[in-house]
C-alpha positions as CSV (number, residue, x, y, z in Angstrom):
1,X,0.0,0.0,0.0
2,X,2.8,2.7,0.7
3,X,4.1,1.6,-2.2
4,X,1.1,2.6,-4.4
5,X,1.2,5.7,-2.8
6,X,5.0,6.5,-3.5
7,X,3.9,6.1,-7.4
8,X,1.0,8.8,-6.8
9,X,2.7,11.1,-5.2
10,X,5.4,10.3,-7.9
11,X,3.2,10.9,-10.9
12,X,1.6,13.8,-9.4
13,X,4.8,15.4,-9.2
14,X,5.7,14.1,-12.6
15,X,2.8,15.9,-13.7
16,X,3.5,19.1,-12.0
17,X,6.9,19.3,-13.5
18,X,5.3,18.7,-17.0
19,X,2.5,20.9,-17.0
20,X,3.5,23.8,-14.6
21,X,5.6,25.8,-16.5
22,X,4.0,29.7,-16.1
23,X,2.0,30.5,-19.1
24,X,1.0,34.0,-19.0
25,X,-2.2,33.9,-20.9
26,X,-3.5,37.2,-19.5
27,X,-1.4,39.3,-18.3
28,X,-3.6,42.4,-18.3
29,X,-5.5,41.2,-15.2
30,X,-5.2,43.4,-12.3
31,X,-5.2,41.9,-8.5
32,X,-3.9,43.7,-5.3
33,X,-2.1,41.0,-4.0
34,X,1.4,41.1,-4.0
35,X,2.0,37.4,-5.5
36,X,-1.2,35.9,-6.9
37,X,-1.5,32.7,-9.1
38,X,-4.9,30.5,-11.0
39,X,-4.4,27.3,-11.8
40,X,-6.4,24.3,-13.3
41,X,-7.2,21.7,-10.8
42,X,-6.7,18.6,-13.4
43,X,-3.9,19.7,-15.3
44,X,-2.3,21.8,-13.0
45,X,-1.9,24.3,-15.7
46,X,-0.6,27.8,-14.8
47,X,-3.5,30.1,-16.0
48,X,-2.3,33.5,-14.6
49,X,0.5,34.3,-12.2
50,X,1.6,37.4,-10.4
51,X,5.4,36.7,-8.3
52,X,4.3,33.3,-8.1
53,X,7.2,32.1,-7.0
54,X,8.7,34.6,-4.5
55,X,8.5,33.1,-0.6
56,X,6.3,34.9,1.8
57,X,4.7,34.6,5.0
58,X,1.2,32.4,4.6
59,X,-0.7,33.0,7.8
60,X,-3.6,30.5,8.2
61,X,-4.0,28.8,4.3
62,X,-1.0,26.8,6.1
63,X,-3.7,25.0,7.8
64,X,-4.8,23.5,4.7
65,X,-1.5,21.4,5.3
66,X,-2.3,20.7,8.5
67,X,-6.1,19.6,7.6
68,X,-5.1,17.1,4.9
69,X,-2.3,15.5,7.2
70,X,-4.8,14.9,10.0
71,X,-7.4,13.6,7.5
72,X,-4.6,11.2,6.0
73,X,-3.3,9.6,9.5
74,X,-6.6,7.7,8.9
75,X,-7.7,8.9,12.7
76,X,-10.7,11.0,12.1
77,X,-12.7,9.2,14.3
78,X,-10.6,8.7,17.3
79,X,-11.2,11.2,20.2
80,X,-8.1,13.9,21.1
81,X,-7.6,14.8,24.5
82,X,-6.8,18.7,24.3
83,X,-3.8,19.7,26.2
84,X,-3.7,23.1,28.0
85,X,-1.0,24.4,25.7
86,X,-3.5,23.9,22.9
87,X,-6.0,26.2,24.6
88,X,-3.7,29.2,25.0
89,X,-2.6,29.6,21.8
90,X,-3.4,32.8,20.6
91,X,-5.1,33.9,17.7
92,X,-8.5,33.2,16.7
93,X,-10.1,29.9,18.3
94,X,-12.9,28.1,19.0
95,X,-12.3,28.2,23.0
96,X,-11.2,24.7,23.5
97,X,-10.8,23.7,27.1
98,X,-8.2,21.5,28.5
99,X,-9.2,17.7,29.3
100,X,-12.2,17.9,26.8
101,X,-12.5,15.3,24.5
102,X,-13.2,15.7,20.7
103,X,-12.8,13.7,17.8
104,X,-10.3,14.7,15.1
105,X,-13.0,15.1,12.7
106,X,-14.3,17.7,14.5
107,X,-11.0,19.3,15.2
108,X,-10.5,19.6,11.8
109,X,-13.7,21.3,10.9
110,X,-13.0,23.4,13.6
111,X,-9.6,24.0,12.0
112,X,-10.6,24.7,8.4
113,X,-13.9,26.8,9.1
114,X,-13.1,28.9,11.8
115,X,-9.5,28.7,11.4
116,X,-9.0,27.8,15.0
117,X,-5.2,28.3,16.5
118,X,-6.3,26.0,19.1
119,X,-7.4,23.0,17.2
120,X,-4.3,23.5,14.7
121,X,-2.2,22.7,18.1
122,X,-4.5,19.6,19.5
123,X,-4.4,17.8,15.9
124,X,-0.7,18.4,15.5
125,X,0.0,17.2,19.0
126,X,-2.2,14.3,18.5
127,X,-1.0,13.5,15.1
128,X,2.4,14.3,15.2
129,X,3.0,13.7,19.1
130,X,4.3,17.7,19.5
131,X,4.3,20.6,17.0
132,X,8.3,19.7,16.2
133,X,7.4,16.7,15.3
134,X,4.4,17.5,13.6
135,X,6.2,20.3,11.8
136,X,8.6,17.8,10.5
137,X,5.5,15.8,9.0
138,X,4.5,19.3,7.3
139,X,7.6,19.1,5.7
140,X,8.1,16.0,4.6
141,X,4.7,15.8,2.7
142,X,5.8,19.2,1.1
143,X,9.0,17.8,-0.2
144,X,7.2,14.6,-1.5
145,X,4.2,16.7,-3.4
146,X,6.8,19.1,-5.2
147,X,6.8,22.3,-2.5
148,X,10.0,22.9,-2.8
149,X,9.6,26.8,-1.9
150,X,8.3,26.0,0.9
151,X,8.8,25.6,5.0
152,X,6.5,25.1,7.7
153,X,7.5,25.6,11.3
154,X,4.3,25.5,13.1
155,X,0.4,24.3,12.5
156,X,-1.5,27.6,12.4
157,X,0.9,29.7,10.4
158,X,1.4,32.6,13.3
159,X,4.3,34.9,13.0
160,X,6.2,33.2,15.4
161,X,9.0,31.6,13.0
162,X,10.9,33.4,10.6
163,X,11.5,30.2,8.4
164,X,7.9,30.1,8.0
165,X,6.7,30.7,4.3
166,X,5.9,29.7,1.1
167,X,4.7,30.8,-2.5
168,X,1.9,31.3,-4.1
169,X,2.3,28.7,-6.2
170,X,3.5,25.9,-3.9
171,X,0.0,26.6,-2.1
172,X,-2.1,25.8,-5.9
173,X,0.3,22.8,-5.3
174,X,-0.8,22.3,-1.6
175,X,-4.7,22.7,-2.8
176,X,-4.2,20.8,-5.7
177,X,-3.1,17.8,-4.0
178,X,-5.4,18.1,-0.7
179,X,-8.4,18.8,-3.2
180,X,-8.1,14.9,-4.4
181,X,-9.2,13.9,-0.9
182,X,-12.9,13.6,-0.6
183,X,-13.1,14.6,3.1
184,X,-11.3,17.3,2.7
185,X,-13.0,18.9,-0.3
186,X,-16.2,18.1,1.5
187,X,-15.0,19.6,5.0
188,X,-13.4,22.5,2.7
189,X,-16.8,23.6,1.3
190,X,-18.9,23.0,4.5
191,X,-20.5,26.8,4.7
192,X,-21.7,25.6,8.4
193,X,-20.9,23.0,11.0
194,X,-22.3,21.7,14.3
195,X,-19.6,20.2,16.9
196,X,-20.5,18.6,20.1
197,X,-19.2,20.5,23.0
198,X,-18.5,17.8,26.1
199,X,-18.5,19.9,28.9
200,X,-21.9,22.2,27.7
201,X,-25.7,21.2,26.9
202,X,-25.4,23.1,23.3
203,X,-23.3,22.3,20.8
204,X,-20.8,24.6,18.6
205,X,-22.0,26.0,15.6
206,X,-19.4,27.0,13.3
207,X,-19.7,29.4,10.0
208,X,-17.1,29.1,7.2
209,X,-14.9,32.3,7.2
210,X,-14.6,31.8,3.3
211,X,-17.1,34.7,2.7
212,X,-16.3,33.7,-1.3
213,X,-18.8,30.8,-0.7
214,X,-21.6,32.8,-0.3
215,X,-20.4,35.8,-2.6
216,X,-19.1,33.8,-5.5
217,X,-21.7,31.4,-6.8
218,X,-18.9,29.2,-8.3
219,X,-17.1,28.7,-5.3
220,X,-16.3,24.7,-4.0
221,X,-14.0,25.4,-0.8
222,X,-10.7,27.0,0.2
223,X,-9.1,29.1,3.9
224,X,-8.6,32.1,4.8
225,X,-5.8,33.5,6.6
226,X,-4.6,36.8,8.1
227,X,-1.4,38.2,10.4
228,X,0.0,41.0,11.1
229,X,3.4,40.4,9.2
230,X,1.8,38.4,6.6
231,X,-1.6,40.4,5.6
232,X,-4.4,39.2,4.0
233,X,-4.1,35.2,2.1
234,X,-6.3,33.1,0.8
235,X,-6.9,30.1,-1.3
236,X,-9.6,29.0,-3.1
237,X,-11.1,26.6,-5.7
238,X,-14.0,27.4,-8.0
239,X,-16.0,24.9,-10.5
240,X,-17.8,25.8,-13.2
241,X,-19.1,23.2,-16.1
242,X,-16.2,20.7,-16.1
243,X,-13.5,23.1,-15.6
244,X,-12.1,23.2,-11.6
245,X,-9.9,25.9,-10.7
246,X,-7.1,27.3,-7.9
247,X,-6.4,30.4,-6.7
248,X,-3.8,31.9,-4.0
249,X,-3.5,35.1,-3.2
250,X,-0.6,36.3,-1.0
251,X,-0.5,39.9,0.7
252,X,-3.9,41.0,-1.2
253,X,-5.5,43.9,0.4
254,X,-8.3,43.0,-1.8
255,X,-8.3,39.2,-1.7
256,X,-12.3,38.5,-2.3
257,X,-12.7,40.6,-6.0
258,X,-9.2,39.6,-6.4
259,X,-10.2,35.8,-6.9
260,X,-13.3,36.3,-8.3
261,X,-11.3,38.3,-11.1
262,X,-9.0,35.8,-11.2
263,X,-11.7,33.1,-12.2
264,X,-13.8,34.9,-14.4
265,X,-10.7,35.3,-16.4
266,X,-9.9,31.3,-16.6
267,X,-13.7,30.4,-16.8
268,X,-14.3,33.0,-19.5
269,X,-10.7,32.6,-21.6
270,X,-10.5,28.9,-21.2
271,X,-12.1,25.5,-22.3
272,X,-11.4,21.6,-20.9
273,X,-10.5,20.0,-24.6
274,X,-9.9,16.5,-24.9
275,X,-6.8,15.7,-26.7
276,X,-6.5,12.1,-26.1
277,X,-10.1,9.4,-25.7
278,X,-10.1,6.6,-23.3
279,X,-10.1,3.3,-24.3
280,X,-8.8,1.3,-27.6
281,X,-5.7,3.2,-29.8
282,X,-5.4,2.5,-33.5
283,X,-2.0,3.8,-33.7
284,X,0.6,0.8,-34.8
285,X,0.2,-1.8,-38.0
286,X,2.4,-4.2,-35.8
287,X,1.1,-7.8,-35.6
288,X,2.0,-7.7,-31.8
289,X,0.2,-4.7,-30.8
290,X,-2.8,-4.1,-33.7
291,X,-6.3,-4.3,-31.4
292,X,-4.4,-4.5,-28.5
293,X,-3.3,-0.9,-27.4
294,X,-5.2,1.3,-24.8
295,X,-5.2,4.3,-22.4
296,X,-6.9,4.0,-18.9
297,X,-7.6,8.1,-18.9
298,X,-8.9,10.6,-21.1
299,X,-6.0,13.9,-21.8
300,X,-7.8,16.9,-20.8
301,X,-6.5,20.2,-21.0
302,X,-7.3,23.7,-20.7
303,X,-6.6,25.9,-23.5
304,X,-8.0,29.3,-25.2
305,X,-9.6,29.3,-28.7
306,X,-6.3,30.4,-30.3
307,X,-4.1,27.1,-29.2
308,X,-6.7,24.9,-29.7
309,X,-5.2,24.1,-33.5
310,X,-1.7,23.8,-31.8
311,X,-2.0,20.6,-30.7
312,X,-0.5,17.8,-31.3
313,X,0.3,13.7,-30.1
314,X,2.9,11.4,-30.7
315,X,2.8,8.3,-29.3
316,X,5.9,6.0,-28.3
317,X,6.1,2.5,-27.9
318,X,8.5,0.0,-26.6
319,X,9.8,-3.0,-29.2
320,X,7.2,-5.5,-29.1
321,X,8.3,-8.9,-27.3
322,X,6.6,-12.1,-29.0
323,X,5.7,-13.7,-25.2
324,X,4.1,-10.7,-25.3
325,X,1.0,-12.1,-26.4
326,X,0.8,-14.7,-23.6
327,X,0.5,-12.0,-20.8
328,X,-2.3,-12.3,-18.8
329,X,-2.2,-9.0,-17.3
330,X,-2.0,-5.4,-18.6
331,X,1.4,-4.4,-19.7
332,X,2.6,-1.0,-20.1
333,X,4.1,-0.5,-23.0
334,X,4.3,3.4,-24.1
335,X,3.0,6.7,-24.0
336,X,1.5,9.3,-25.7
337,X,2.6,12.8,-25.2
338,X,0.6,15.5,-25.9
339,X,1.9,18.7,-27.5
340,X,0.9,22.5,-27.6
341,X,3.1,24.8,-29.2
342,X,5.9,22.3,-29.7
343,X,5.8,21.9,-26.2
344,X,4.9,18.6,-24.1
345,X,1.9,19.6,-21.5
346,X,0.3,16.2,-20.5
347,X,1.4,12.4,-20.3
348,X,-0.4,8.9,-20.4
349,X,0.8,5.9,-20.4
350,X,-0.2,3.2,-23.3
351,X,-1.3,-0.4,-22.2
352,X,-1.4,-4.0,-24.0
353,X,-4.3,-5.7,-23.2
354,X,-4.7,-9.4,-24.6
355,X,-7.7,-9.5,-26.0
356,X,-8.1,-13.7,-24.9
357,X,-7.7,-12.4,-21.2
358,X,-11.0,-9.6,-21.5
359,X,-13.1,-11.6,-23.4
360,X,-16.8,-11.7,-22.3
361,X,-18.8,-14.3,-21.8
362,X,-21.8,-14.6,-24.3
363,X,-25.8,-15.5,-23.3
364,X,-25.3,-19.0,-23.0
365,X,-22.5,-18.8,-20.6
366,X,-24.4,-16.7,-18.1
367,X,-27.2,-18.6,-18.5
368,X,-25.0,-22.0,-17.7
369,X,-23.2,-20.2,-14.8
370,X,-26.4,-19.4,-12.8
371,X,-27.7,-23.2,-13.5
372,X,-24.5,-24.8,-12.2
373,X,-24.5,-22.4,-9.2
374,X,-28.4,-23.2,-8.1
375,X,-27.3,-27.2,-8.6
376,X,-24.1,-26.5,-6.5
377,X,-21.2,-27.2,-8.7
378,X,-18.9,-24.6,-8.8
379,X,-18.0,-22.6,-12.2
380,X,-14.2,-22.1,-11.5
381,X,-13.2,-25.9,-11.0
């Protein structure tokens, strides 16, 4: 199982260092923020950037890191004991009290919607048995999902490390990656949530800081954050259609119309085009591989009227071995690179797939199975 996991983290970062080269499409469009960037969630292409790259202070969207580690130690439903060092942490909170009782899941909400200080240092104590060693987990998932701009020295993202920072594009990474997780895109788009509170007779009711999922029809999820030193941040994500977008702003005085601009820009100057169709490729006369070659995953990629005609694939495949044939499983043998501009964007890998191994069982066969399974004699010897 870790194993499987190495190889996703792996493509995802193949796919990053691929696709991720800035392409300024627009870059009339005005934001406040001092680094700014909108990319598509799928692709991961770069749609607009402002000083995407340049490390600053994050504030609270370093939570987002913090959520999807506690989501991923596959503990949501255990209960945390919260210590009292979680409970004076400064900053905003959700007044935690020390010796309560809550489960992780809750914690998190707690975390992500009203970006509670306190619950950022119960889940990294719990999780990463003390904010060091929590911090180094931060960091180690940032190395392995291609943040390589990036440092975390606490849970919450408070000004009290100076080698605490990132970019604004190592956060569209961050989001990117967390926004795979179905518990955290539903906990990230939760507008309201209702906590048990141990030691009361009412529970907590939470709203969602994220005022851009009430103003901004189009809006899915994202976190806020705020400091002194840093300013305003924020990140987002936005669907419309079939086309899912990221955007970070850093230092923006005017972070809400700042991300709304940024999205009407990508929803309006962009479609989802399909380069590549799943399934069967007719692409080689060869005796070996003729019928036999397939993609698992349709190419999809965002691009404006005007590259749309500037695409191209070529697909490469390995020599052909004549056991090849006898393979009962899927074997990978290629891939096909898409091109825009000369340029390779997007990756799949090509698949043999003997046609003797797939083949389906007519009428008469399902008919015969079902008879020889009511009589009791078993259909696989």
């Amino acid at each position: 199982m870790r194993m499987i996991s190495k190889l996703i983290i792996f493509s995802l970062m193949v796919s990053l260092l691929i696709v991720n080269i800035p392409q300024k499409v627009d870059a009339s469009l005005g934001v406040s923020a001092a680094s700014a960037v909108l990319i598509e969630q799928k692709s991961g292409r770069v749609l607009f950037e402002k000083d995407a790259h340049t490390k600053r202070r994050i504030a609270s969207i370093t939570k987002i890191m913090t959520a999807i580690l506690a989501i991923e130690s596959g503990k949501m439903d255990q209960f945390v004991k919260v210590s009292e060092k979680a409970t004076h942490t400064e900053g905003s909170s959700v007044y935690l009290k020390p010796g309560e009782k809550l489960k992780l899941n809750d914690l998190v909400y707690g975390l992500m919607l009203r970006s509670g200080n306190d619950t950022a240092v119960a889940i990294a104590e719990y999780v990463g048995g003390s904010i060091d060693g929590f911090a180094y987990l931060m960091n180690q998932k940032a190395r392995e999902i291609g943040m390589y701009d990036t440092h975390f020295a606490n849970p919450h993202g408070l000004d009290d490390h100076e080698d605490h920072y990132s970019t604004a594009y190592d956060m569209a990474i961050l989001m990117r990656y967390a926004m795979q997780n179905k518990t955290f895109q539903k906990i990230s788009g939760t507008k309201v949530y209702r906590a048990p509170n141990p030691t009361e007779n009412w529970d907590r009711v939470w709203k969602n800081k994220n005022r851009l999922l009430t103003k901004y029809k189009y809006t899915t999820g994202g976190k806020t954050g705020y400091t002194k030193l840093a300013k305003r941040t924020l990140v987002t994500t936005a669907t419309k259609g079939d086309m899912n977008l990221i955007a970070v702003t850093l230092n923006g005085p005017n972070d809400w119309n700042d991300h709304i601009s940024m999205y009407e820009g990508g929803f309006k100057g962009f479609d989802m085009t399909e380069i590549v169709t799943k399934g069967k490729l007719d692409i080689s006369k060869n005796k070996y591989y003729k019928d036999h070659l397939y993609v698992k995953k349709s190419i999809i990629y965002p691009a404006t009227n005007e590259e749309m005609e500037k695409f191209s694939v070529k697909y490469k495949l390995s020599k052909p071995t004549k056991d090849l044939k006898d393979s009962k499983n899927e074997v990978k043998v290629g891939k096909a690179a898409v091109y825009l501009d000369g340029r390779v964007v997007l990756e799949t890998p090509i698949y043999y797939e003997n046609n003797q191994t797939k083949k389906k069982k007519g009428m008469f066969d399902f008919v015969k199975d079902i008879f020889l399974s009511i009589i009791g004699v078993s259909t696989d010897g």
